[in-house]
N, C-alpha and C positions, 0 to 999 in steps of 0.2 A: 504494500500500500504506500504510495506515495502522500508525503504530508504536508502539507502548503507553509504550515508552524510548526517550529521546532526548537529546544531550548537546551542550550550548555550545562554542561552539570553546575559550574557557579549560577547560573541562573534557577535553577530547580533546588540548590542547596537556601539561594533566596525565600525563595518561594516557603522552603519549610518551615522557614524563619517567620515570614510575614502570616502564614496560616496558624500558628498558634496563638499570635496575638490579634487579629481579625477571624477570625474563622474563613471560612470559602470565601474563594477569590475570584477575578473577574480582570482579561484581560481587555483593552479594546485599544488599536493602531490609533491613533491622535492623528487627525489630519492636517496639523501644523495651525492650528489658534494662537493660543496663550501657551502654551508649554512647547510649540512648536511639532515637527512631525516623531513624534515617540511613543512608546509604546507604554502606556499609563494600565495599572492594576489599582483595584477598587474593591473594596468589602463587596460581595456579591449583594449585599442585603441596602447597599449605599447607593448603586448605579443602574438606571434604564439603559439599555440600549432599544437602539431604533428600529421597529419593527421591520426597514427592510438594510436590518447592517446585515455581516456577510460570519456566518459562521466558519471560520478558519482549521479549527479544529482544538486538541487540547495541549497545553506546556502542565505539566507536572500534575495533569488531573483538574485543572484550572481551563475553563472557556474560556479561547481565543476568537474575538471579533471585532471587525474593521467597517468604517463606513462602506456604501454600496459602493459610490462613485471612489475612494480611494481605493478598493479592493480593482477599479477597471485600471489605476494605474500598477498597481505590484501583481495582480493575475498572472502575471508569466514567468514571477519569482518565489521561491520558496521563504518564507521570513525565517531569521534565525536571532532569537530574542537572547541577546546575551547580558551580562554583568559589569559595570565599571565603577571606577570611584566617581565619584562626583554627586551633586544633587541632583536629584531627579523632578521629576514636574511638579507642580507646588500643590495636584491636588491629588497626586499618585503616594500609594500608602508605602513605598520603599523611600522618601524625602527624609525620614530621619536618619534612617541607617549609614549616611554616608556615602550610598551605592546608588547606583540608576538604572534602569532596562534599558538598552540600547537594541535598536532594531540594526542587523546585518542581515544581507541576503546574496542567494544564490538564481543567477536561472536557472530554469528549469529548461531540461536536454527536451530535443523536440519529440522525443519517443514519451517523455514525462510528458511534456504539454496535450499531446496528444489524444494519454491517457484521463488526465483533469479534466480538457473538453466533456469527454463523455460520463463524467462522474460531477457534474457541477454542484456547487457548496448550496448549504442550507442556506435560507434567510432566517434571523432572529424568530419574526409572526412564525415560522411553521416547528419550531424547536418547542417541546414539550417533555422530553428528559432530562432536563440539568434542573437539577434541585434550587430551589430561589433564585430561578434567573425571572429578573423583572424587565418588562417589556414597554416600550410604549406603546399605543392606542395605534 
């Protein structure tokens, strides 16, 4: 199975950090506002996503999703959520820790792309198995 998100072991060693003191978590690609284009993590129980963002898949057991229209520009790249020092986005729950998600990526070979076409991603409105994922209207 080819996976659109995927995440470094410092990134997943994060993750296990931030989950005992948030509980379930919630990734979503930032499409460059106020925190610029990075990949921000949220209490699952804190954040809507938009009923046609783009389900990506999962980093360390955690849903991955990206706006519609930014998912038309990275579609032909695999993201690859990794770990740095530095501060992170001012409303994303790793800002204290000293660390930040950085988005790196890969494209995808044409024999992968090929395969994506024909298996294309969920929209948030049709996801009904991720426990406290809030939606909007």
């Amino acid at each position: 199975m080819i996976k659109r998100v995927s995440a470094t072991e410092s990134t997943s060693d994060l993750i296990k950090e931030l989950l005992a003191v948030h509980g379930p978590l919630l990734f979503h690609q930032s499409g460059g506002c106020c925190d610029g284009s990075a990949p921000m993590c949220f209490a699952r129980d804190e954040f809507r996503v938009g009923s046609r963002d783009v389900f990506l898949g999962e980093i360390a057991d955690q849903p991955f999703f990206i706006a519609e229209d930014q998912f038309e520009y990275w579609e032909h790249t695999q993201l690859i959520i990794d770990v740095v020092p530095g501060r992170g986005g001012m409303f994303s729950v790793e800002g204290p820790t000293g660390k930040r998600f950085l988005t790196r990526s890969r494209v995808f070979t044409d024999d992968e792309a090929a395969i994506l076409q024909k298996e294309p991603p969920r929209r948030a409105c049709d996801i009904t198995d991720i426990e406290g994922l809030r939606k909007t209207s």
